[in-house]
Every structure is written in C-alpha cells, then in structure tokens.
C-alpha positions in Angstrom: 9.6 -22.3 -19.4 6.8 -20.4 -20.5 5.6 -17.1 -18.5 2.3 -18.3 -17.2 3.7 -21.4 -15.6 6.3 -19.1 -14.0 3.3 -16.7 -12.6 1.7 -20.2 -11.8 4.6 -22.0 -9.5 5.4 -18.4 -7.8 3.0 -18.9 -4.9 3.9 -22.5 -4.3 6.7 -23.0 -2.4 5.7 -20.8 0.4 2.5 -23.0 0.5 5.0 -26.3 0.5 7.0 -24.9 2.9 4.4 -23.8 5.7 2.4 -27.7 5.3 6.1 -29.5 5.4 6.9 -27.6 8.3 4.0 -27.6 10.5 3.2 -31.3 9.5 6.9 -32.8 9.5 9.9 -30.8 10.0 8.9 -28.8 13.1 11.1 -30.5 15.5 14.2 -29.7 13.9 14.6 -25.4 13.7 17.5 -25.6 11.1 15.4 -28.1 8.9 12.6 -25.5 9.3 13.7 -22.3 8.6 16.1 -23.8 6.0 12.5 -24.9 4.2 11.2 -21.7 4.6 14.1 -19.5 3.6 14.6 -21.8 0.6 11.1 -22.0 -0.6 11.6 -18.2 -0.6 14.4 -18.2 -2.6 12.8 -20.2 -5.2 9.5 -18.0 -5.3 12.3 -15.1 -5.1 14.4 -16.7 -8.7 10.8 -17.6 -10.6 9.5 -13.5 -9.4 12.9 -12.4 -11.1 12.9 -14.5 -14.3 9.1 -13.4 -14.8 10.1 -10.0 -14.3 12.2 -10.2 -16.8 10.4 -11.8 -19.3 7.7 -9.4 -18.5 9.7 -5.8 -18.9 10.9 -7.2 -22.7 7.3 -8.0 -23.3 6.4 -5.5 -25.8 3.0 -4.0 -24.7 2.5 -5.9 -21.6 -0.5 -3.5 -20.6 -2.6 -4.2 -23.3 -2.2 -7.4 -23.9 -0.4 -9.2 -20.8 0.4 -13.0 -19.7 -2.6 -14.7 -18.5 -4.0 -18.0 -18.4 -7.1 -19.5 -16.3 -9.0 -22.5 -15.0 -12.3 -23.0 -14.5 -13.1 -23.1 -10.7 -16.5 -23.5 -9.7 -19.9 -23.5 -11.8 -22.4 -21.2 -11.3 -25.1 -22.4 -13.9 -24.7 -20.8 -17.1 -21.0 -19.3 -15.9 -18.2 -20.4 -13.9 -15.9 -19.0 -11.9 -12.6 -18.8 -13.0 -9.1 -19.1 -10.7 -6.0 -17.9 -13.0 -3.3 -15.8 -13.3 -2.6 -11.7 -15.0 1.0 -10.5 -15.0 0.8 -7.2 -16.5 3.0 -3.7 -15.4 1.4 -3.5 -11.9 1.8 -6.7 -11.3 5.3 -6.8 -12.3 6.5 -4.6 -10.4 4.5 -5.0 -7.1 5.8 -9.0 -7.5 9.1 -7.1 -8.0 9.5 -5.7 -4.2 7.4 -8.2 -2.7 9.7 -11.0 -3.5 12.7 -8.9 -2.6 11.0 -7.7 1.2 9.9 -10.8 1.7 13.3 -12.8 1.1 15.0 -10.1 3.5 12.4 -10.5 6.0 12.6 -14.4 5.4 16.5 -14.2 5.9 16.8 -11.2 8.7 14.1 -13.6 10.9 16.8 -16.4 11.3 19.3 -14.1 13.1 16.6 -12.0 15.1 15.7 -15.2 16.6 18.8 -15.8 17.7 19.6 -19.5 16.1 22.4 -21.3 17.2 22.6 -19.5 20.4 22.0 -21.7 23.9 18.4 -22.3 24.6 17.3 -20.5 27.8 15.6 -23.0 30.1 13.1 -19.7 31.1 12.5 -19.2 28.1 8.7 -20.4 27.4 5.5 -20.4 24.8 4.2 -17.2 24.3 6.8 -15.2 25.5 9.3 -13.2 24.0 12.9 -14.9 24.4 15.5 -13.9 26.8 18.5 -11.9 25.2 20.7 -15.0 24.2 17.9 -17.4 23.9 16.0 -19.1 21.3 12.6 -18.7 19.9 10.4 -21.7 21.8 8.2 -21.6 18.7 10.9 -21.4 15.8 9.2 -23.6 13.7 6.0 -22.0 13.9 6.9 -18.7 13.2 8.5 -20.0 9.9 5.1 -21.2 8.9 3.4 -18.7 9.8 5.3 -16.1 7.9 5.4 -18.9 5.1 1.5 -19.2 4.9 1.5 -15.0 5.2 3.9 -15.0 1.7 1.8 -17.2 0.1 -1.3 -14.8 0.7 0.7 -11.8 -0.6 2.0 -13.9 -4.0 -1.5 -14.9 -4.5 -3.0 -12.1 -4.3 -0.6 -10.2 -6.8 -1.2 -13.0 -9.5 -4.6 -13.2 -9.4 -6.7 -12.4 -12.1 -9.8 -11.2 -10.7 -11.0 -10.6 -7.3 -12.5 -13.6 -5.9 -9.0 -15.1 -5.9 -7.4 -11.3 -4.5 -9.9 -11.7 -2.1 -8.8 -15.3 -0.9 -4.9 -14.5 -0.9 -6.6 -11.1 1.3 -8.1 -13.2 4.2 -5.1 -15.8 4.2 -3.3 -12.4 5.2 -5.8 -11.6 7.7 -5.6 -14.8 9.4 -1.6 -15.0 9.2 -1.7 -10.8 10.8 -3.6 -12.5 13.8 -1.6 -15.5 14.2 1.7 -13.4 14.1 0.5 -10.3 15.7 -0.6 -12.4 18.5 2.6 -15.2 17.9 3.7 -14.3 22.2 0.5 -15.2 22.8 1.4 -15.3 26.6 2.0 -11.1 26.7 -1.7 -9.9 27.5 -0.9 -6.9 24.7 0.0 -9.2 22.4 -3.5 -11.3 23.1 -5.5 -8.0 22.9 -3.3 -6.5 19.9 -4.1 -9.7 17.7 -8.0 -9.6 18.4 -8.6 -5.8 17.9 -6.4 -6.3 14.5 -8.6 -8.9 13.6 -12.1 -7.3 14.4 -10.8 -3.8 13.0 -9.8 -5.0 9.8 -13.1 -7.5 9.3 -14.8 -4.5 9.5 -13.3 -3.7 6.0 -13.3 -7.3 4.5 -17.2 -7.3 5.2 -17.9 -4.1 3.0 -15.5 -5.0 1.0 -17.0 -8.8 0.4 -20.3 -6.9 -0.5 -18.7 -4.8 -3.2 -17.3 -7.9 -4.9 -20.7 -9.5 -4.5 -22.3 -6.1 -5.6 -19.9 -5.9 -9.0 -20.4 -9.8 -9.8 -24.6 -9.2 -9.6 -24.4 -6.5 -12.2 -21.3 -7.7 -14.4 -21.4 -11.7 -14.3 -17.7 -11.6 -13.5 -15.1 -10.9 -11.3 -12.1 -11.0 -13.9 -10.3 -7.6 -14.0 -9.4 -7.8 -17.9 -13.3 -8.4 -18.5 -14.2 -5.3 -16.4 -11.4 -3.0 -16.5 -10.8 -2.8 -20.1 -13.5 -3.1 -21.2 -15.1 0.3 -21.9 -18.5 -0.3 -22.5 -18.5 -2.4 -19.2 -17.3 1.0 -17.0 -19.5 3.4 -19.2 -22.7 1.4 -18.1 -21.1 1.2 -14.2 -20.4 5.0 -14.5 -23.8 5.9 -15.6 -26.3 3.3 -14.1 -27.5 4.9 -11.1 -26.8 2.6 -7.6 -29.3 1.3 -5.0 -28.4 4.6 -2.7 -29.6 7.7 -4.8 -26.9 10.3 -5.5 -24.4 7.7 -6.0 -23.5 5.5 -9.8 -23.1 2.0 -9.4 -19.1 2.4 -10.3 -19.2 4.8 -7.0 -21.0 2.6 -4.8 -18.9 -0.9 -6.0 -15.7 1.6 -5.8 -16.8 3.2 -2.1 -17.6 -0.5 -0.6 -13.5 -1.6 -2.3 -12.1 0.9 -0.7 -13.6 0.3 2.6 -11.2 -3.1 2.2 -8.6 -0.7 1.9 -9.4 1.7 4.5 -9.6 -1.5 7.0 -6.7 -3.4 5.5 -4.2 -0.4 4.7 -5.1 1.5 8.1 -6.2 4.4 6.9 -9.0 6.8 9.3 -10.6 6.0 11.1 -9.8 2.1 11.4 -6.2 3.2 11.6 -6.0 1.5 15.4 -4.9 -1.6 14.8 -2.0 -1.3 13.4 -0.1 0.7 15.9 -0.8 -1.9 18.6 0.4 -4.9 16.1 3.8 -4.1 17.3 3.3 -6.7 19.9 4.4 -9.4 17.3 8.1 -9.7 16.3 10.2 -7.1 14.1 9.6 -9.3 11.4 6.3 -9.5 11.6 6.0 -5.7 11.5 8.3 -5.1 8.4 6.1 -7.7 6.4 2.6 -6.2 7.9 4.1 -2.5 7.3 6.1 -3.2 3.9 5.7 -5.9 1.8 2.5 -7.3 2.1 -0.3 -6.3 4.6 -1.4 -2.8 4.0 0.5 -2.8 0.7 -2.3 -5.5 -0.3 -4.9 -2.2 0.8 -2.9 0.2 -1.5 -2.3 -2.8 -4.5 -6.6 -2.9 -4.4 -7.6 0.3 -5.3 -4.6 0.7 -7.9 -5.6 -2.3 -9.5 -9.3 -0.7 -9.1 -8.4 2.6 -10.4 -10.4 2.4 -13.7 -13.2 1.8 -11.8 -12.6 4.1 -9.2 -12.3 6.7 -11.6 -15.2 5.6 -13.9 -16.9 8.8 -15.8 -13.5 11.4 -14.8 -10.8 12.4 -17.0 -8.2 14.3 -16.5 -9.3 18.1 -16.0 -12.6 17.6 -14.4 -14.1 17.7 -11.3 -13.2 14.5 -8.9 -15.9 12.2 -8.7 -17.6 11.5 -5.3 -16.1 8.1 -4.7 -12.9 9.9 -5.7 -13.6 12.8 -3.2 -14.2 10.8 -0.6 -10.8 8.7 -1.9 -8.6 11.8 -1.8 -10.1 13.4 1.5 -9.3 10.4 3.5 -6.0 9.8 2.1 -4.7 13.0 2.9 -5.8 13.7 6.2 -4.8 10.0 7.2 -1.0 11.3 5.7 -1.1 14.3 8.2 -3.0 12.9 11.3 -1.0 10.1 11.9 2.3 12.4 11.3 1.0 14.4 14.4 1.0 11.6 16.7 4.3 10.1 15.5 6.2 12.9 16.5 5.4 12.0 19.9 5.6 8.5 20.0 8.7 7.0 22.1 8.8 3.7 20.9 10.9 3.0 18.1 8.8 0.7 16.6 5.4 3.0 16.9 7.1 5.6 15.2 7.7 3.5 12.2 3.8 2.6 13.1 2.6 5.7 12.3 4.9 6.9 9.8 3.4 3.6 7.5 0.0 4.6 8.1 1.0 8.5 7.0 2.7 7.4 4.3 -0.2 5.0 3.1 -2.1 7.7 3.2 0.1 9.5 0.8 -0.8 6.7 -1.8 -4.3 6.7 -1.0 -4.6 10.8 -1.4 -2.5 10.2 -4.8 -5.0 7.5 -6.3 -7.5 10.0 -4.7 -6.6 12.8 -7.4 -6.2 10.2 -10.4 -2.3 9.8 -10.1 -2.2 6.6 -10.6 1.9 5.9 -11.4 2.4 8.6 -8.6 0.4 6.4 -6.2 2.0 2.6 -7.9 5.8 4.6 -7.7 5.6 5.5 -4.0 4.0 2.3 -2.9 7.3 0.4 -4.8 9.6 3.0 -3.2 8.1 3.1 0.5 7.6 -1.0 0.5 11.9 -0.9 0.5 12.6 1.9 2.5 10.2 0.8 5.1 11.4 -2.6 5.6 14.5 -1.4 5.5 13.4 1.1 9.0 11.7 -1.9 10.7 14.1 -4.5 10.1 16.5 -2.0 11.4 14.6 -1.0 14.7 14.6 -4.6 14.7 18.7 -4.6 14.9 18.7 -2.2 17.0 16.0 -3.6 20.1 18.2 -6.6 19.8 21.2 -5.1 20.4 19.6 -3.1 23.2 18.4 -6.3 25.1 21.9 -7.7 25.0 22.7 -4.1 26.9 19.8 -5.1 29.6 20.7 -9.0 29.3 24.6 -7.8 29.9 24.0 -5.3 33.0 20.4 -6.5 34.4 19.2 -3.1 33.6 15.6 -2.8 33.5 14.5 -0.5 31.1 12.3 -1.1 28.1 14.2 -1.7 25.4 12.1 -0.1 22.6 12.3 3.4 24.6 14.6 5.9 22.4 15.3 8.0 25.1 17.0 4.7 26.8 18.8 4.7 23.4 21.7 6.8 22.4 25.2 7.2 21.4 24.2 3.6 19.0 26.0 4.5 15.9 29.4 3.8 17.7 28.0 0.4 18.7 26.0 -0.5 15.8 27.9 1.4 12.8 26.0 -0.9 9.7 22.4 -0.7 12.0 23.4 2.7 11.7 24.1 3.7 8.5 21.4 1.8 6.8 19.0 3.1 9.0 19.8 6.5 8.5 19.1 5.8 4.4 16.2 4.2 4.8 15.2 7.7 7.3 16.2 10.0 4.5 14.8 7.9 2.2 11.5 8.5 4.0 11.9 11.9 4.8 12.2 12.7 1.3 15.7 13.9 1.2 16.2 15.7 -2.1 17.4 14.3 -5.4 19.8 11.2 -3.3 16.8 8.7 -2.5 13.7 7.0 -3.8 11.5 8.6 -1.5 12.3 12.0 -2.8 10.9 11.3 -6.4 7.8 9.6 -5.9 6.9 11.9 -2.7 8.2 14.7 -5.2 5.2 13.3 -7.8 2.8 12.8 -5.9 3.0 16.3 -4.7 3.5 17.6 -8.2 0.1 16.1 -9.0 -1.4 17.8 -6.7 -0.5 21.0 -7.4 -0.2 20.6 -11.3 -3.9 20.1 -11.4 -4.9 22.3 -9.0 -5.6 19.8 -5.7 -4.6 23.1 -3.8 -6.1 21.8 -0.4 -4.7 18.1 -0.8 -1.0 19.6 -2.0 -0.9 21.7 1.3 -1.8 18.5 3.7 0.3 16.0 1.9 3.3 18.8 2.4 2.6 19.9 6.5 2.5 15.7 6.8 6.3 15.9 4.4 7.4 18.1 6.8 6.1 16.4 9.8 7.6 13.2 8.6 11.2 14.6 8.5 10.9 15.9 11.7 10.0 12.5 13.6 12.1 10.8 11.5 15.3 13.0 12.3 14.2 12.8 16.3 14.2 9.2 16.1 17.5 8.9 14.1 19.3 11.3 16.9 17.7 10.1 19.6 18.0 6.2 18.9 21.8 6.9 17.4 23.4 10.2 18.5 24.7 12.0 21.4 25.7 9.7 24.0 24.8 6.6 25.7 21.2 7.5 28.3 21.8 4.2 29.7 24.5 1.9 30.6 22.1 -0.8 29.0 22.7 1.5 25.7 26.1 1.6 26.3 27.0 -2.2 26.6 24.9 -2.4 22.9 26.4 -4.5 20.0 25.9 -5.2 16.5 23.6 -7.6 15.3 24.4 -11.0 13.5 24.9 -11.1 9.5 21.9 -12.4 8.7 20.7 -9.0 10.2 22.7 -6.7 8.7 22.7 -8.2 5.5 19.0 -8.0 4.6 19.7 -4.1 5.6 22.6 -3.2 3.2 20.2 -5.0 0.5 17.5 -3.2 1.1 19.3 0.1 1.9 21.1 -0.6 -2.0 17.1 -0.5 -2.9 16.1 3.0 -0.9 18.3 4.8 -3.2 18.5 3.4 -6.1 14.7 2.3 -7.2 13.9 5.7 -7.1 16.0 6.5 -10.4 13.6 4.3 -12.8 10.9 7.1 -12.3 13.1 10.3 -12.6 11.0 13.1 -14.4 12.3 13.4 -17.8 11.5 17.4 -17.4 13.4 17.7 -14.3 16.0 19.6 -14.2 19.6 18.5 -14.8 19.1 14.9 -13.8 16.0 14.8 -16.0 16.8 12.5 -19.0 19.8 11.3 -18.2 17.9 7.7 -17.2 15.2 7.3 -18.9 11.6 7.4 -16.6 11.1 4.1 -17.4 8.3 3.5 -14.5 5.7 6.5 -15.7 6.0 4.6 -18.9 5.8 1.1 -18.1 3.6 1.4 -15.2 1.0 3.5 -17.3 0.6 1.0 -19.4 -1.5 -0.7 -17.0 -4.6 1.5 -17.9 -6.6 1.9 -20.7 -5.5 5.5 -21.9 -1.7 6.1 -20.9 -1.7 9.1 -18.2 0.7 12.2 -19.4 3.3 12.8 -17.9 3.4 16.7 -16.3 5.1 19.2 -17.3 8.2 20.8 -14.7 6.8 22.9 -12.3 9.5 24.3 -9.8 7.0 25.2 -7.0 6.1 21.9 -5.8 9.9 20.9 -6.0 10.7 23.8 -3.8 8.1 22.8 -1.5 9.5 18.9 -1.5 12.7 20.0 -1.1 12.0 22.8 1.6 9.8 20.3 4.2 12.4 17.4 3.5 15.4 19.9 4.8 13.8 21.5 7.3 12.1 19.1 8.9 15.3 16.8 9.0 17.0 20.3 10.2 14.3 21.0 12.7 14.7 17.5 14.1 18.6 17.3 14.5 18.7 20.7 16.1 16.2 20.0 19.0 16.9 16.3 19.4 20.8 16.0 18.7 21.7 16.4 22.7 19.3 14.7 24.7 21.0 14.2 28.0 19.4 10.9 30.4 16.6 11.8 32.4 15.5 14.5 30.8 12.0 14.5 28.6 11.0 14.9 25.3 12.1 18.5 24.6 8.2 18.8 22.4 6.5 17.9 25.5 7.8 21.3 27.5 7.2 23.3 24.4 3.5 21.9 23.6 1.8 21.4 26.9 -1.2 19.3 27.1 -1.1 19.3 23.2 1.9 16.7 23.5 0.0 14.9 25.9 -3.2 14.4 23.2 -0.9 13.3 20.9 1.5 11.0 22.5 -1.8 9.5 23.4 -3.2 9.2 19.9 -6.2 12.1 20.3 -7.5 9.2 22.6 -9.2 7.7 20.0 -8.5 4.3 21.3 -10.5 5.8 24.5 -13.1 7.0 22.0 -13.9 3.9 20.6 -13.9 2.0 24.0 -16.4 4.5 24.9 -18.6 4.0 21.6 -18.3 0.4 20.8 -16.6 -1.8 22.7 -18.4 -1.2 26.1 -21.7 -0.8 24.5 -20.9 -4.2 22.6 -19.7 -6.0 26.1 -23.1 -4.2 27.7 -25.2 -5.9 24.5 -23.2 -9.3 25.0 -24.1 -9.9 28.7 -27.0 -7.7 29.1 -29.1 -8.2 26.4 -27.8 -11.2 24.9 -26.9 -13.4 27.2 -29.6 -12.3 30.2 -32.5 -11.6 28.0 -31.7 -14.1 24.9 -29.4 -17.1 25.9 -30.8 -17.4 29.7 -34.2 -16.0 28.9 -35.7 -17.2 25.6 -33.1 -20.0 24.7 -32.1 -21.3 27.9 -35.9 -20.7 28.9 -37.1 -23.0 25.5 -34.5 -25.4 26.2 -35.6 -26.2 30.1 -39.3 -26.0 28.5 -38.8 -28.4 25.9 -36.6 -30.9 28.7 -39.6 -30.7 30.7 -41.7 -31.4 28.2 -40.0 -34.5 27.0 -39.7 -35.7 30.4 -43.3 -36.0 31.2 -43.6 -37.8 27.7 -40.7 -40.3 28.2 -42.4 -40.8 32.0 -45.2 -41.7 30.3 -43.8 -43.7 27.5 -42.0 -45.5 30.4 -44.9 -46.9 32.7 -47.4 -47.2 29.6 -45.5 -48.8 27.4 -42.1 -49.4 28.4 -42.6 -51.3 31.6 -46.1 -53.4 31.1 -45.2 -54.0 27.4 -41.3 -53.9 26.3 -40.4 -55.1 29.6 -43.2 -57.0 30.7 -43.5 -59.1 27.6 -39.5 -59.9 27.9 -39.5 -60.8 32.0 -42.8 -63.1 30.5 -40.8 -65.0 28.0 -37.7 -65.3 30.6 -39.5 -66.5 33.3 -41.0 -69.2 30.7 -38.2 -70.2 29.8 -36.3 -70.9 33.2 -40.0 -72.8 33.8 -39.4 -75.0 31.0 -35.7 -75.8 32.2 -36.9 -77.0 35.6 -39.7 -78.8 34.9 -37.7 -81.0 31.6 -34.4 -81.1 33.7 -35.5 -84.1 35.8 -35.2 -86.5 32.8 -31.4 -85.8 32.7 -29.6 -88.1 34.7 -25.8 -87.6 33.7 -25.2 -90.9 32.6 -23.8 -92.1 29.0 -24.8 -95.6 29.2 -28.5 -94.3 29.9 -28.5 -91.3 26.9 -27.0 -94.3 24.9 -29.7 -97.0 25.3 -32.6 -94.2 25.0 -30.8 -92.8 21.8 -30.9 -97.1 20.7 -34.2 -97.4 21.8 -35.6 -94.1 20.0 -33.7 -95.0 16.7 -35.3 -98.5 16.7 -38.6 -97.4 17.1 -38.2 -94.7 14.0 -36.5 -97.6 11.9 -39.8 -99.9 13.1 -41.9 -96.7 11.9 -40.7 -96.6 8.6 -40.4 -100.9 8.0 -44.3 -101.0 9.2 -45.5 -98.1 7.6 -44.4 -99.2 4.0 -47.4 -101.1 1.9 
C-alpha cells in the first residue's frame, strides 16, 4: 500500500468507531468498547507501518509523502484538504498512536467492565467502587471522536485542516471534562475549559485568516519552505507598528498555543479538568490536548523564527515565546509542590513541563523542544494512568470499610507499594522519568538539551528558570511518590487497597518500557561515555524538518552538572521530608512556609483574580446592561411596540375589511343559497312514479322540440 493512503486511512477508524457506536452499538458496552479499542488498533498498525516506511525514507524533510484534494473554491484558488508525513510528523504520529491505544485499552478496566452494575449508580455521576460506568458507550465515543481530532490534526497539511482536527478536540475536552455531568465541578470545570481555551482559538483563527490574506495559502510546504515566502513575512512591516508581519501572524499562533497548551496566564483550565475521568486526563495531559498547543508552534517554527539565525538577538515574537515559556515551567512548579491531589499534581507538573517546550522553541531549539514533547507525552501518561490505578484501588479501600475520605488525598494514601507493587513501580519510572533522573530515563536527555541550549547560547536568564522549575519538579514529584506509596498506611481505607485489573497495569508496563527507553534515540553524540555508542538518531532525523539542519552543540559539562544536581537533589530533598508522614499530621512545607504555602496551595488566587476581573464584571454586563437596558429595554421595548402596532392594524383590517367584506360577502352568498333551497324544495315530492312521468313528459317535449323545429 502506498504511504499516502496509509497517512490517509489513519484517522478513520476512530471516526467509524465514534458514528457506529453512538448511532448503533451503544446498548451493548462490550460491542462498544470492543469497536473503539479495535478501531484503535488499526489506526495504531497503519501509524506503525507509516512509520516505518517513513524513517527508510531517504530525506523525508525535504521532500516528504504528501498528497491533496481540492476542498473548497475560493475564485481564482481553492482550498486544499491533504495529507504531509514528514520527521515531525512521524514521530508525533509515533507516541500519539501508542498513548492513545494505552489510554484506549487502560479505559476498559478503570471502568470496571464485567463487574455487577450498581443499581445507585446513575448519569452523571462517578460509579460506585464495584460498579459500572452508566454511560460506557458514550465515553468510548467520546474519547473516539477526541483521537480522531488528534490524528487529523498531525496529518494535515496546512492549517485550515490543523485547525478543524483543533476544535474537534476542543469540543471532545468539554464533553469529557464535563462527562459526570451531574458533579457541579465537573459542570463548571467543562465550561471554564471551554471559554479559557476559546479565548486562544479566536486569536488564533485570526492569525490563520491574517497568513491566508497576505500568502493566498494555508499549505505549510508552500509557506514554510519556501524562502522567499518568509523573507517577505520577515520584512513586511504588520498592521501594529514595531511588529513584521511574520511576528504578528507568529504572536496571534501562539496565542492558540498559550490557550490550548495552558501556558500563563490561561493556564486555569486545566487544573480544574480533573473532574473528568483518569483517562480523560492522560489524553488531555499527554497525547493529544496540549500536545496539539506544543505540535503548533513546532510545526510553526520557521515562521516563528522568521529573520533569526542562530547567534543573534531573539526576535520579539520569539522573546515574548521564550519569556512565557519559562516562567510558565517555574510558576506552575511552585504551586504543585503544594497541591494534595494526586491528580493536580500531575496538573501542574504538565503545564510546567509544557512550558519547558514552549521556553525551548522560545530560544530556537527546535529538536530540543520536538524531543521533550515525544519523551514527556510517554512519561506523562504513564503518571496519570497510574494515579488512575491508584484512586481505584483507593475507592475499593473506602468501598471495602465505608471510610469516608477522598480518595484522591495523598495524605489518605500511604504504605501503597505493598498493595499495588506494578502501580508502584511503574509509577515511580514514569516520576524519575519526569524528574529528570540522570543518564537512566528519557526525561533526563531531552530536559538535559533543552537546558544545554540555553546555556550554550547564552539564554543565561531562561537556563536559571527552566533549572529552579527542574529542581522544583523533583521535589513534588518525590513528595508525591512517598506520600502516595511509602511509609505506612494513613488510613484503614489505604490499607484495605488492591491492585488494579490487567487492562490497567498493562498499558503502565508499556508505557513505563517507553519512559526509559525513547530517550536513548536522542543521546548526544558528544556526551560523555554513553555518547556514540547509539547513534542520536532524533537530532538528525527530526532536524530534517527545517529548512537549514540545526547543529548539534558541542559538550558543555556545566549544564549537565546542573541537570544532574536539581534532578538528585530535589528527588533527595523530597524523600527526606516526605518519606515518614504519620496520619493526621500536615504537609510538613506548610509549617515551614507559613502563609506562603497557603498562596500557593491556593494557586496565587488567580482563579479569585480572574472572578474578580472578568467573570463578575461579565455576569454584571449580562444582567445589568444586557439584559435590563438591551433585551427588556430596546428589544423587548421594540418588540411590544411593534405588537402594538400590528394590533391596531389588524383591528382595523378586521372591521374594515375583514368583517363587512370577507365575511360579509360570504354570510351573503350562504344565506342565498339556503334561500334558494327553501323556496325550490316544495317541488320535491319524494315520489318515483312522479320524478318518472315529469322526467317522460320533459324528454317528450325536447324530442317534440327538435321533430318541429327541423325545416
């Protein structure tokens, strides 16, 4: 089968899957996830044969598998849907399909299948501890429908058709975010994920409508690679002064990313869209939502980066790129390490690590920036699926003993690794694998680039935030590895804990397989002692993607030191304050940073902050001003004005001319002819003999008529 058709058929079966279920199969939960979980598979087998094919390719970058149909004409133009498989999109269709078949498979057992329905168990609300999903079927759709958008989106070939597979996403985050619809949290989680992030898509729609006025098209190969095309963007000043039109265009894309990959300051939503189900959040936080943010602007980077080369001054759009990025990494790392939730620890820690990427395309390293968003995209899935594991187990604790206490607490956790050894051991990969921990796991070598970057080109400033939020991340990540896993038992619900089904725990030796080991395709060639030995086959391939392959840097042992030093001593840090946390007593950070911990277990209150700005201002707007002054006042007020109106003309219509005319000519013909029926009546008598001999008489006086009237 030829490529294209492969990069063609990829996104079908999810599509198929979501319309069979929701239209025919969704009585029967076994028919329906087995169509969702086998559609997967088969989007899963065509990613890997067109991976293949792809990585033998010789020069995929320059001259990559496409193929297009015209879509919709625009006079002279069309628009064009089709397809580009070239290194980026190789490899981010690489760990998408793998997440997303985990996620696919993990989501059968986390919804307990083939366990006895609980008759209290109802729509919209989470399922009791031994009971079954009410909405199965739906959520099989749903996440269907959501890996369609993702597998479109990588495929495309120019940003119309990214930006279709973008909103499908969008409308899939809200359906699942909000999937117990019956949870108040979950209701206001769903909307404020919706409005946050359609803040983004609308700047971002008016960059892609910005780009398509001045270039004619929307294709990446056409605009891309195409020198001349970026010279003019770079040096065409924009409709704001100060600013090229590459900048602007670049500034309003990134917006989509700020919104879509949670970065400052629309970071909000994605904290609170841990009111949907554990599989929800590994595909929002891993394998497609905010990786879609992070996929943009690395598909974007030439443009981004129009006018710069390497050894001068960041660009504006770049600046403002790199600023963002980093303080994102290291803001959200501060209020992690005083979250208690298992899940908003993981929260946090994606939108850090996002920022990592962001920072990384910020300062023109690209593969940095592509390497840590294939690495984190495992590891990540890997943590969520994993907290996932382990709040199930911990209901069957509360289920077993009627304890109430909130199952997502880590300090109602403890002493799990006895009770949940593969939960365990996976999770504690995938946490050194995000912590960094040196020269063992992926995360260590593309954190280790991306800081390298920094400081090999003299990002002093960037290279010092991205390494306080390494340090940070170790730290939480340690805290919630002890707390959720060591010491002893804080509860008896914690206690009474138990492993979770295979279909859980296999997804999470899968993916832990990938949290080490996809980090040793991008292994420095220069580093020391490992250096070499494979071959950094990512920097390579993955560069290949641009126009002018990036260099690879020289060795430089001080940002090594520096990764190395914040991964062990922030895991050390972690393990030594949070290894013995006896029940009942509080976070040891909260006696040690006062009102500090306070501000950041509650997020610098900037969920207060925005209330404050926006959200009560808009409510005052809505009922003050729009519905008082315009809907009651001018519409409402038009509307009665224009009722009255018409009813004075339709009371004069009636008594001029409905009821002397219309009516009065129809009661005149009426009453004529009940008139002519009485008065001609009388000659009817009833008898046949009479009718007969006047019907005889009648028809001899026509036949006498016509005998005398003849010459």
């Amino acid at each position: 089968m030829q490529p294209e058709i492969l990069a063609w058929l990829i996104p079908l079966p999810p599509i198929l899957a979501f319309f069979l279920i929701i239209l025919w199969a969704y009585r029967n939960n076994r028919l329906s996830h087995s169509i969702a979980v086998g559609s997967m598979l088969i989007s899963w087998g065509l990613a890997m044969v067109l991976f293949w094919v792809a990585i033998k390719a010789e020069d995929l970058g320059h001259h990559p598998i496409v193929s297009s149909i015209p879509w919709l004409p625009t006079g002279e133009t069309s628009l064009h849907f089709g397809i580009l498989i070239d290194p980026l999109s190789v490899v981010t269709l690489f760990f998408v399909a793998w997440t997303c078949l985990a996620i696919f498979l993990y989501s059968v057992g986390y919804h307990n299948f083939g366990k006895k329905r609980d008759p209290d168990d109802r729509p919209g609300l989470p399922p009791k501890a031994g009971g079954i999903e009410p909405m199965y079927a739906r959520f099989f759709a749903f996440i269907s429908l959501f890996a369609f958008g993702m597998l479109t989106l990588v495929v495309s070939d120019n940003l119309l058709l990214l930006f279709i597979g973008w909103e499908i996403m969008g409308l899939c985050s809200y359906l699942l975010i909000g999937f117990w619809y019956g949870k108040p949290s979950a209701r206001d989680a769903m909307v404020k994920a919706f409005i946050t992030t359609r803040i983004g898509d609308v700047l971002m729609l008016l960059g892609l409508a910005y780009l398509y006025s001045v270039t004619g098209t929307l294709n990446f190969r056409d605009i891309l690679f195409d020198e001349h095309v970026l010279h003019t963007l770079a040096e065409t000043p924009s409709i704001i002064g100060g600013l090229s039109t590459a900048g602007l265009i670049g500034i309003l894309l990134f917006f989509g990313t700020v919104g879509k990959s949670a970065q400052w300051p629309l970071h909000v939503w994605l904290p609170d869209a841990m009111e949907g189900p554990t599989p929800v959040s590994a595909m929002i936080h891993a394998a497609t939502m905010v990786s879609a943010g992070v996929y943009l602007v690395l598909r974007f980077f030439p443009l981004l980066t129009a006018g710069w080369h390497e050894g001068a001054s960041l660009t504006p759009t770049m600046l403002l790129i790199a600023g963002v990025g980093a303080f994102t990494a290291l803001f959200a790392a501060t209020i992690a390490v005083a979250q208690v939730d298992i899940k908003r620890v993981l929260a946090y820690s994606t939108i850090s690590q996002l920022g990592y990427m962001i920072a990384a395309v910020g300062i023109g390293a690209f593969v940095a920036g592509a390497f840590h968003l294939i690495t984190h995209a495992f590891f990540k899935a890997l943590l969520f699926l994993g907290s996932g594991s382990v709040i199930h187990g911990m209901e069957h604790g509360v289920h077993h003993t009627h304890e109430h206490v909130d199952a997502q607490d880590m300090f109602n956790m403890g002493g799990l690794r006895r009770k949940m050894p593969i939960t365990f051991w996976t999770f504690l990969i995938g946490g050194f694998a995000l912590s960094g921990f040196p020269l063992v796991t992926a995360g260590f070598w593309s954190k280790d680039e991306i800081l390298a970057d920094a400081y090999g080109h003299g990002y002093l400033l960037v290279f010092i935030t991205l390494a306080l939020a390494a340090l940070l991340t170790a730290f939480y990540t340690m805290r919630q590895i002890s707390l959720t896993f060591l010491g002893q038992p804080r509860t008896d619900a914690a206690k009474h804990a138990h492993e979770s089904v295979w279909t859980m725990t296999l997804p999470l030796v899968v993916l832990a397989v990938f949290a080490v080991g996809i980090g040793w395709v991008g292994i420095p060639e220069h580093f020391p002692l490992v250096g070499g030995i494979i071959p950094n086959w990512f920097h390579d391939y993955v560069g290949g993607t641009l126009i002018e392959h990036p260099h690879a840097l020289d060795f430089n042992p001080v940002p090594l030191l520096v990764s190395i030093g914040v991964a062990l001593g922030g895991l050390t840090m972690g393990w030594l304050v949070y290894r013995r946390v006896p029940a009942g007593v509080p976070d040891p950070l909260q006696r040690w940073l006062g009102p500090i911990y306070t501000v950041l277990k509650n997020k610098y209150y900037f969920d207060e902050l925005y209330h404050f700005l926006f959200v009560r201002p808009a409510y005052w707007f809505a009922e003050t001003f729009t519905y008082r002054w315009i809907d009651r006042g001018l519409i409402d007020g038009f509307l009665h004005a224009v009722g009255r109106a018409a009813l004075r003309v339709g009371s004069f219509l009636r008594n001029a001319i409905d009821l002397p005319i219309v009516n009065g000519l129809a009661d005149r013909f009426s009453e004529g002819v009940k008139w002519a029926g009485r008065t001609f009546r009388v000659i009817q008598t009833g008898r046949v003999q009479e009718y007969l001999i006047i019907g005889l008489v009648f028809t001899g006086l026509l036949l006498s008529y016509f005998l005398l009237a003849q010459p």
